[in-house]
C-alpha positions in Angstrom: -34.8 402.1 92.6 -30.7 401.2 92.1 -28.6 403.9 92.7 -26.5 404.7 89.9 -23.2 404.8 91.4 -20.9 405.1 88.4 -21.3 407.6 84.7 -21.7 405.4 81.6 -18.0 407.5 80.6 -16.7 406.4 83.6 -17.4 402.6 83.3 -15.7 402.6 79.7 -13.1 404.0 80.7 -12.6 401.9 83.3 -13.1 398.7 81.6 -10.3 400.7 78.9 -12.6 400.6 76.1 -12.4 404.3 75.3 -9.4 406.9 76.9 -10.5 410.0 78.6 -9.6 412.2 75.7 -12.6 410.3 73.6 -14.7 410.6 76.2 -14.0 414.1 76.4 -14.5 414.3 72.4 -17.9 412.8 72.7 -19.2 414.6 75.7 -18.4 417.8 73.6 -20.3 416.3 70.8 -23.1 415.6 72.7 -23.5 419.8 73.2 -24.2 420.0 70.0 -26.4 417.2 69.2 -29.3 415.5 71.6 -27.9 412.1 70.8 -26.9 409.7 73.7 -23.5 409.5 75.1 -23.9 405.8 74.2 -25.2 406.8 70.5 -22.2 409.1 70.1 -19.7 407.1 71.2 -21.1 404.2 68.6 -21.0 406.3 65.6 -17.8 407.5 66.5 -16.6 404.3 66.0 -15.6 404.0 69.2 -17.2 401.1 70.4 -19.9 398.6 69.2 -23.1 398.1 70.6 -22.1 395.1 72.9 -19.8 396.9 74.9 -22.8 400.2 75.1 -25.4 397.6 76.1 -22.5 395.6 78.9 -21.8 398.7 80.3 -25.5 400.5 80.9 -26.3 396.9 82.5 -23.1 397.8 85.1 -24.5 401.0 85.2 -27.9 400.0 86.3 -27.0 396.8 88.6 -28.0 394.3 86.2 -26.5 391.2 84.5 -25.5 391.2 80.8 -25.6 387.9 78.9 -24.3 386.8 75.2 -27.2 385.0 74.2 -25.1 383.2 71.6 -23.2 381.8 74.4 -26.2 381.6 76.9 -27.5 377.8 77.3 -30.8 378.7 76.5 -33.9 377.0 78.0 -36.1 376.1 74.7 -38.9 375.3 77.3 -38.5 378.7 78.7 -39.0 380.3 75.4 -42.2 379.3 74.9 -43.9 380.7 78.3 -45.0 383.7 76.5 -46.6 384.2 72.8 -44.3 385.5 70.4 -46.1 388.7 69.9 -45.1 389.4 73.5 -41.9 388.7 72.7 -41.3 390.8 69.9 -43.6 393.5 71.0 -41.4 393.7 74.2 -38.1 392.6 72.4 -37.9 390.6 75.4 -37.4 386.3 75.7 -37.8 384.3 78.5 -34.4 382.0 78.5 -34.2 380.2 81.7 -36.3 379.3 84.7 -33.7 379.6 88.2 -35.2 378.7 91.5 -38.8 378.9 89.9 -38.2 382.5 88.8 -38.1 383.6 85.2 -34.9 385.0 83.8 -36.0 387.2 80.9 -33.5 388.7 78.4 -34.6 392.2 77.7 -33.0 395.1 75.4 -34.8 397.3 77.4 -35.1 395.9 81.3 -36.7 399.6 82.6 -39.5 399.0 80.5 -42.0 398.2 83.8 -44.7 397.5 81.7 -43.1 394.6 79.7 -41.9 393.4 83.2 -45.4 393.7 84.6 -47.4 391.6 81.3 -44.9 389.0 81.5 -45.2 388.5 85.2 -48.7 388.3 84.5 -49.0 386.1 81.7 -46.4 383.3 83.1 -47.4 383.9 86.7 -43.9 384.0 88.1 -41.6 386.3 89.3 -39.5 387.9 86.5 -35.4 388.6 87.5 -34.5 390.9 83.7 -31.0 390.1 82.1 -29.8 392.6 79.1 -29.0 391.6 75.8 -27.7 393.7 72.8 -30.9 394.1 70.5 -29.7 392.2 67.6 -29.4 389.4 69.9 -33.2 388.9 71.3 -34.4 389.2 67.7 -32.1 386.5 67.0 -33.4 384.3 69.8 -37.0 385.5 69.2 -36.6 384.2 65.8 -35.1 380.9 66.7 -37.2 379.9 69.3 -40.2 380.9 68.3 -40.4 378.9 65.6 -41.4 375.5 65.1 -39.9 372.5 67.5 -42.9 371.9 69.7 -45.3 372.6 67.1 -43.8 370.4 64.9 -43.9 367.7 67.3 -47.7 368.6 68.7 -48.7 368.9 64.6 -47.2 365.7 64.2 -48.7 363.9 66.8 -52.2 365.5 65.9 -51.8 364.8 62.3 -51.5 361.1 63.2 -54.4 361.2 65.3 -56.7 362.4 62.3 -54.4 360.4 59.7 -57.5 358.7 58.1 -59.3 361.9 57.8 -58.0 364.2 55.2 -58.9 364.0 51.7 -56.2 365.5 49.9 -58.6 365.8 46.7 -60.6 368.5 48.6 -60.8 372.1 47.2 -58.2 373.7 49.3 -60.5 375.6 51.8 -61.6 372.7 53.4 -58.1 371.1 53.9 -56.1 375.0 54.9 -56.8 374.3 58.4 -56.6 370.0 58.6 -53.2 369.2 60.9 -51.4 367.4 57.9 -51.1 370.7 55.8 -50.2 372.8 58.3 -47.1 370.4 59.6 -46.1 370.5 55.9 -46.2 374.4 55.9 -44.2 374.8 59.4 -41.6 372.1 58.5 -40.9 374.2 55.0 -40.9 377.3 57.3 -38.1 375.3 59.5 -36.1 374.3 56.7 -36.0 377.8 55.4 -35.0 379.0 58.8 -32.0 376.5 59.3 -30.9 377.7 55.8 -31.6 373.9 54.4 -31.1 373.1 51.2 -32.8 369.9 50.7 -35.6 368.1 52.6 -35.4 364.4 53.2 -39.1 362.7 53.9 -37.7 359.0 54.3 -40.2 356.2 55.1 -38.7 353.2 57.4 -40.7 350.2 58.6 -42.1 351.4 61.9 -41.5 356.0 61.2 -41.0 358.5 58.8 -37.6 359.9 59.3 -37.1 363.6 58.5 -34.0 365.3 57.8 -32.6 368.6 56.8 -29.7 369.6 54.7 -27.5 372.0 56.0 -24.1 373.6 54.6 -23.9 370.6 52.7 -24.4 367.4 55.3 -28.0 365.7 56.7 -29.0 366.6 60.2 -32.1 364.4 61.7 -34.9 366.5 62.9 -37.5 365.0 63.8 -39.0 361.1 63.1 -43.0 361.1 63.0 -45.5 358.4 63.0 -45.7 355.7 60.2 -49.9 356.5 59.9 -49.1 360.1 59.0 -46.6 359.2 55.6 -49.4 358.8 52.8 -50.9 362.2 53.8 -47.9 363.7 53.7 -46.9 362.7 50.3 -50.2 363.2 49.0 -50.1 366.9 50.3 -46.4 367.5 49.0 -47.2 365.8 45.7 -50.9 367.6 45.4 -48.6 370.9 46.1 -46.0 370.3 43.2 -48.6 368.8 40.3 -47.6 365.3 40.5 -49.9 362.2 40.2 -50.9 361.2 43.6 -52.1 357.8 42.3 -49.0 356.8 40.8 -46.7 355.2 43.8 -45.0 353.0 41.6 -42.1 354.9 39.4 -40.1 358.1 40.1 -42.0 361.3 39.7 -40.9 365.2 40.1 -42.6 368.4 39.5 -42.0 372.0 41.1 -43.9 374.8 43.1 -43.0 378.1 43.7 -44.3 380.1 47.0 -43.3 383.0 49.7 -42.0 381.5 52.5 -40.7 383.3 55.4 -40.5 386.5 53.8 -38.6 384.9 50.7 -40.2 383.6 46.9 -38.8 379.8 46.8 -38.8 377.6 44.1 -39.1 373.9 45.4 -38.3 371.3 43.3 -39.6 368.0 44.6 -38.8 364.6 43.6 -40.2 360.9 45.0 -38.6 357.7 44.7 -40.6 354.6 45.5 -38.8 352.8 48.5 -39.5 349.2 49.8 -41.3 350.9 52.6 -43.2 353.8 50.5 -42.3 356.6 48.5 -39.3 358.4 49.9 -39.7 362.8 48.6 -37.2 364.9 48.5 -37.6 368.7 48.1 -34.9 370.5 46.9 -34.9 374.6 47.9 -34.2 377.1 45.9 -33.6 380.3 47.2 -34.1 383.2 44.3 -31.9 385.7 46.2 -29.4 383.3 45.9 -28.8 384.6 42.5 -28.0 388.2 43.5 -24.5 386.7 45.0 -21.9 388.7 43.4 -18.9 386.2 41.5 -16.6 387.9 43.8 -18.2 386.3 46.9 -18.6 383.1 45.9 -14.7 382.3 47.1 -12.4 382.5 44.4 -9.1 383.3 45.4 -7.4 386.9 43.5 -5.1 384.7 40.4 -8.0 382.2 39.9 -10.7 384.9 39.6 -8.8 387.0 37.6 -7.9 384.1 35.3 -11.8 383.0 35.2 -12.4 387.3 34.2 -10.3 386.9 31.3 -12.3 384.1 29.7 -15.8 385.3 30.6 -15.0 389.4 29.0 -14.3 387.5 25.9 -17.2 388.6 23.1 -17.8 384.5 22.5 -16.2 380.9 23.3 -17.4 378.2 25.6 -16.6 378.1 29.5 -17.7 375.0 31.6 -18.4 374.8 35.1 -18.1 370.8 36.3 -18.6 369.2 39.4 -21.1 366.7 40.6 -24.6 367.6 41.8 -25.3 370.2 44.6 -21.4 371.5 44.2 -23.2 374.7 43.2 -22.7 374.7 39.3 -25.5 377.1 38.8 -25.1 379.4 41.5 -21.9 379.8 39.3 -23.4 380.1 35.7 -25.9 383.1 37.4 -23.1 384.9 38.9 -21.4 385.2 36.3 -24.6 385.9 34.0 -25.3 388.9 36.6 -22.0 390.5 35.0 -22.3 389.7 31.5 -26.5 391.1 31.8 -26.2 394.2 30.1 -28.7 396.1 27.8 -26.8 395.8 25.0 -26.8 391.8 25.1 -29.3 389.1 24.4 -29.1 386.5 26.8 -30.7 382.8 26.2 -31.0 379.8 28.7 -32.0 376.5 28.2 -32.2 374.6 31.6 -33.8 371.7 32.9 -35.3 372.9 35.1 -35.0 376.7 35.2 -33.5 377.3 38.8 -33.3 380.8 39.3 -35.5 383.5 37.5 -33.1 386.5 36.1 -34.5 389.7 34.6 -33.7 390.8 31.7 -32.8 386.8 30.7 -35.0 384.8 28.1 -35.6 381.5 30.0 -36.4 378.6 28.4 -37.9 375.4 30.5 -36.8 372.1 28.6 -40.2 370.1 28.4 -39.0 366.2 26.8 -42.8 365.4 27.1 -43.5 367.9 24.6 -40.1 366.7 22.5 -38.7 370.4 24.0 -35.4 368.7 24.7 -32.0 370.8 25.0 -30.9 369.7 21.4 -34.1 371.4 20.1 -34.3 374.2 21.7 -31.0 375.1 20.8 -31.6 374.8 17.6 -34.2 376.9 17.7 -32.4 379.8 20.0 -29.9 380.1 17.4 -32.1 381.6 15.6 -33.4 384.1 18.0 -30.3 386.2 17.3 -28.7 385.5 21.1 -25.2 387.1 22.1 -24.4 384.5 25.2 -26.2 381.1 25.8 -26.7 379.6 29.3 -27.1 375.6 28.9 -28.2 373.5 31.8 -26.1 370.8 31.2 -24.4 369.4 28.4 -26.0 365.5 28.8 -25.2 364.0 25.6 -23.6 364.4 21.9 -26.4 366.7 20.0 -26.2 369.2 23.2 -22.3 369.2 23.4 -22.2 369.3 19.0 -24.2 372.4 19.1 -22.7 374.2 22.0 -19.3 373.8 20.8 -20.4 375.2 17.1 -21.9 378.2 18.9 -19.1 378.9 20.7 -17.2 378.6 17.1 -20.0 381.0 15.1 -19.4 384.1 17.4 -21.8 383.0 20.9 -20.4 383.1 24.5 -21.7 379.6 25.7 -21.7 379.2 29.3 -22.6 375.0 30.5 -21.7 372.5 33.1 -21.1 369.2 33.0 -20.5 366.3 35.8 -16.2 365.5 36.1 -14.6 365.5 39.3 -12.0 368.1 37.6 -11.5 370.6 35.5 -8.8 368.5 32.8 -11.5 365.8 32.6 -14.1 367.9 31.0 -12.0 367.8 27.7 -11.8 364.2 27.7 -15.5 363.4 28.2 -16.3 366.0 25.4 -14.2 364.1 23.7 -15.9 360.3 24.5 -19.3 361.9 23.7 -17.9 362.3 20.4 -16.8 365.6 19.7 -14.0 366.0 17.6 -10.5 367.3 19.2 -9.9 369.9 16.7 -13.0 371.4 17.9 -13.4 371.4 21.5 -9.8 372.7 21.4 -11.0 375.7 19.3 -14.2 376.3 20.9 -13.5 375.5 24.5 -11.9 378.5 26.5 -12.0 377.8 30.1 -13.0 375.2 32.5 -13.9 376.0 36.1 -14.1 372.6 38.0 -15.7 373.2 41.8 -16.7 372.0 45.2 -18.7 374.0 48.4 -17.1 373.7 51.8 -18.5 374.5 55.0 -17.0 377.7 56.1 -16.0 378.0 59.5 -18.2 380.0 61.9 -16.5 383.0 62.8 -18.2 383.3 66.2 -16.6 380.5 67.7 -14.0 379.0 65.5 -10.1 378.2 67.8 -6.8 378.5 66.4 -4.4 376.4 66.5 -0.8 375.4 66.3 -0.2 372.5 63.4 2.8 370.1 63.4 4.8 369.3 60.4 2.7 365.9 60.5 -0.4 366.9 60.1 0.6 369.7 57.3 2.2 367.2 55.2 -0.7 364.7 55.5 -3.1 367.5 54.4 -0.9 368.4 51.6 1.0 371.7 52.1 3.9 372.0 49.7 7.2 372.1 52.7 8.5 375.5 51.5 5.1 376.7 53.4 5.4 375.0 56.3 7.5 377.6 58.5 4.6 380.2 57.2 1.8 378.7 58.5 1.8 379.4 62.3 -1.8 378.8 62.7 -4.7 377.2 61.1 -8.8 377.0 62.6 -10.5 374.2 63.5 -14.6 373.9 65.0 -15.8 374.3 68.0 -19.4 375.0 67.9 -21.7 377.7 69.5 -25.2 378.4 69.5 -25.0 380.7 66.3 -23.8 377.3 64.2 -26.2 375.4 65.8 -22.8 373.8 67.3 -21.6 372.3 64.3 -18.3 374.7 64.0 -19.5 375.5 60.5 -22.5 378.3 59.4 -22.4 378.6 55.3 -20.5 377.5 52.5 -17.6 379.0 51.0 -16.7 377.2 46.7 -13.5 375.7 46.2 -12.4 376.1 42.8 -9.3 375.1 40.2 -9.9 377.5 36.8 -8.0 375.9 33.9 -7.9 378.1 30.9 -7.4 376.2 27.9 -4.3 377.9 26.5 -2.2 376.6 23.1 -0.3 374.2 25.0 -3.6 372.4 26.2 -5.5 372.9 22.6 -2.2 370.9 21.2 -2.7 368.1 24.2 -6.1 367.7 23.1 -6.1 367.4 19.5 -3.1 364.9 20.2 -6.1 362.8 22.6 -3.9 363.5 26.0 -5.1 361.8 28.9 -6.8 364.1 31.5 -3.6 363.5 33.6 -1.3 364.5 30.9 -3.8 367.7 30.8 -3.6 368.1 34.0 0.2 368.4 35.1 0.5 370.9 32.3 -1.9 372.9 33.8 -0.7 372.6 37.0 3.0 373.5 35.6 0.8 376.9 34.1 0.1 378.2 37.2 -3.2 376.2 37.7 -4.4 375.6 41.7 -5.6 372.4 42.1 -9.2 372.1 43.8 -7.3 370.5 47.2 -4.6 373.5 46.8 -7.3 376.0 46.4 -9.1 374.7 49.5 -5.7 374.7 51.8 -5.0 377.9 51.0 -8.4 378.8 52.8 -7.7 376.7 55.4 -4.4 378.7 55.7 -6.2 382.1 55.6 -8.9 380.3 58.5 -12.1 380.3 55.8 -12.3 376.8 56.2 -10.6 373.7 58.3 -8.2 371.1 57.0 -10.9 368.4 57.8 -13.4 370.4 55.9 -11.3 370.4 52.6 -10.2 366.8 53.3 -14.4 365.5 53.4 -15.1 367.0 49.8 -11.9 366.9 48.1 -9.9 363.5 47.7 
């Protein structure tokens, strides 16, 4: 047994995390209550659990690691079962002169030592780690590589074996279905937003989108590409016969602990039919408007159009800029009691309670025209419209925005002065999108940078005038971020997204521009000369406030 040569008080004093008169604060506390030192000391605000958890490994003669830092050995990880693991709160993470490093929260628990000496048959030297971090790991590593790879391999094995038309007992257990099942499970876990299934001439490549750009995760046999179609189609309702045209269809199902709606969608390639599956987190739509990045003046611009009892506000961009995630937000606000609400989407992306949905169906001739038509009559206070595709749509939107209706739409522009114009080319008179139109919100999504690991760093005058910065700034910006990767960004620099947005409201000087047919530029500088932040200003200024990096706003905003 170590000898504890040093108090826990004493070490934190030492390493001038707390001062002897907050020790002596705590240690009176601790009379009175039969919490910890340790405990006492966090609540107190004192310190966080890192420095608690560093300094009882001191205490006890034992190394501390930062398992986001730690190079991890992913073959390590998997020398015991992940019930183990979490039972234990203990991971394996590195095998040193053929003994087993084991990150524990809890290294004097003897027994955990014991069962994993006996279940890998090595010696076991314990490292400690905060608690949050193993449950991290646990959850990272016990996932999904290696199985993906063994599934894969053993799919391709049985390739000419499954018969997708089976009632689903018999094919639960066959290898295809289950590789389908854990590579969802992965993509949920790396926070993808899109799955790529890609045929080539010799593999099927599989990729993941994450924050926005394609990562490569895996490439699996050629034999293994019609089952896995079939089993993805067979999943979201679409005709597995039918190879020849584009098809899409939906499913909904709990993965990970969370309801997703997947849409999927396959395109017939030269070498097969390519499938992407499109996630759709439903928490997503709890994100309050507040935290989906808008700077203070363009959010309280965007406010002033969206308490207004009717009107039309659009939200443009091009696909995947995050458009709806927009429209929700701000439908979370505006969903009050007191308020009938109305969608029409194509397809409904997020379910909201307390919202009357409506799924556009152009099979059944339920196309957004109709429907509107229809909804009008169902006595709503604010409509929500998928997307304003074509002249009928735009007509009727802009008359309910004119007859007393908040209308809330998007549309694909690369900016928010261009929306006016192509209302106008579908055919939309001036005089009334200038009436009926109140605000347009054009916007992008940026990777954010990840806090853990992200550098600062001095900018010369060069590179801020290539990125754009206005020169009356240029003595105020002493530092801006850029990347560096850790293991908590899966070293990409970046972990989540953070909207870049430029909120035009469509004041009198802008109604006069477009009854008068001004070009978008024209449109544009005035609302620039109105206070208006352009998408590339908007995304500077969180480069300048370390959100984002100058790259990052440079890659999705020309």
């Amino acid at each position: 047994m170590r000898k504890k040569t040093k108090q826990l008080g004493q070490i934190l004093v030492e390493a001038e995390l707390i001062t002897h008169d907050q020790l002596q604060h705590a240690l009176e506390e601790q009379q009175r209550t039969p919490k910890s030192l340790g405990r006492i000391l966090i609540d107190l605000g004192l310190i966080r659990e890192v420095d608690l958890v560093r300094a009882l490994a001191e205490q006890v003669g034992l190394e501390f690691v930062d398992l986001s830092e730690y190079p991890i050995d992913a073959v390590a990880t998997t020398m015991i079962p992940e019930s183990v693991a979490r039972r234990y709160r203990a991971l394996p993470v590195a095998v040193q002169d053929g003994k087993l490093v084991v990150a524990m929260s809890d290294p004097a628990n003897v027994y955990a030592l014991d069962d994993i000496r006996t279940i890998t048959g090595r010696d076991v030297v314990p490292v400690v780690a905060t608690a949050g971090d193993v449950d991290q790991a646990i959850r990272k590593y016990s996932t999904i590589d290696g199985s993906v790879e063994q599934l894969a391999t053993e799919a391709a094995s049985q390739a000419g074996d499954l018969d997708v038309e089976a009632p689903d007992a018999a094919v639960e257990d066959a290898p295809i279905v289950k590789l389908v099942t854990l590579l969802l499970t992965q993509a949920v876990g790396d926070r993808a937003s899109d799955v790529h299934i890609e045929p080539s001439e010799r593999d099927v490549r599989i990729r993941f989108r994450v924050d926005g750009v394609l990562h490569e995760v895996m490439r699996s046999p050629k034999n293994i590409q019609a089952g896995l179609v079939s089993r993805l189609k067979v999943m979201a309702d679409i005709n597995i016969a039918e190879k020849r045209v584009p098809q899409d269809g939906r499913v909904s199902l709990r993965v990970g602990g969370k309801n997703l709606d997947l849409r999927v969608a396959t395109l017939p390639t030269v070498y097969g039919e390519k499938v992407v599956i499109r996630i759709l987190d439903k928490s997503a739509v709890l994100l309050k408007l507040e935290d989906l990045g808008f700077l203070d003046d363009s959010y309280k611009k965007f406010e002033l159009s969206f308490r207004k009892p009717y009107g039309m506000i659009m939200v443009t961009g091009p696909t995947g800029s995050g458009k709806s995630t927009s429209l929700y937000a701000t439908l979370n606000i505006l969903n009050v009691a007191d308020r009938n609400i109305i969608t029409v989407e194509d397809p409904v992306e997020y379910r909201l309670a307390g919202a009357n949905q409506v799924q556009v169906n152009n099979k059944a001739g339920l196309t957004f025209a109709s429907a509107l038509r229809s909804i009008l009559r169902a006595d709503p206070d604010i409509i929500l419209i998928g997307e304003v595709r074509d002249r009928e749509t735009a007509m009727i939107a802009v008359e309910s925005a004119l007859t007393g209706h908040m209308v809330l739409t998007s549309l694909h522009t690369n900016d928010a002065p261009s929306a006016i114009t192509r209302l106008t080319e579908m055919g939309v008179e001036t005089y009334l999108v200038a009436s009926a139109l109140d605000c347009v919100v054009a916007q992008r999504l940026a990777r954010q940078l990840c806090d853990h690991c992200k550098e600062a760093y001095v900018p010369d005058q060069h590179d801020l005038a290539e990125a754009g910065f206005p020169e009356f700034q240029w003595q105020e910006i002493l530092q801006l971020y850029r990347p560096v990767g850790c293991t908590r960004c899966a070293k990409t620099g970046y972990r989540g997204r953070i909207g870049l947005f430029e909120v035009m409201p469509v004041t009198e000087e802008i109604e006069r521009l477009t009854v008068d047919r001004a070009s978008s530029e024209r449109i544009r500088q005035t609302a620039i000369e109105q206070s208006m932040l352009t998408l590339r200003q908007d995304g500077l200024e969180k480069a300048r406030r370390g959100l984002t990096s100058i790259e990052e706003v440079l890659r999705v905003v020309a």
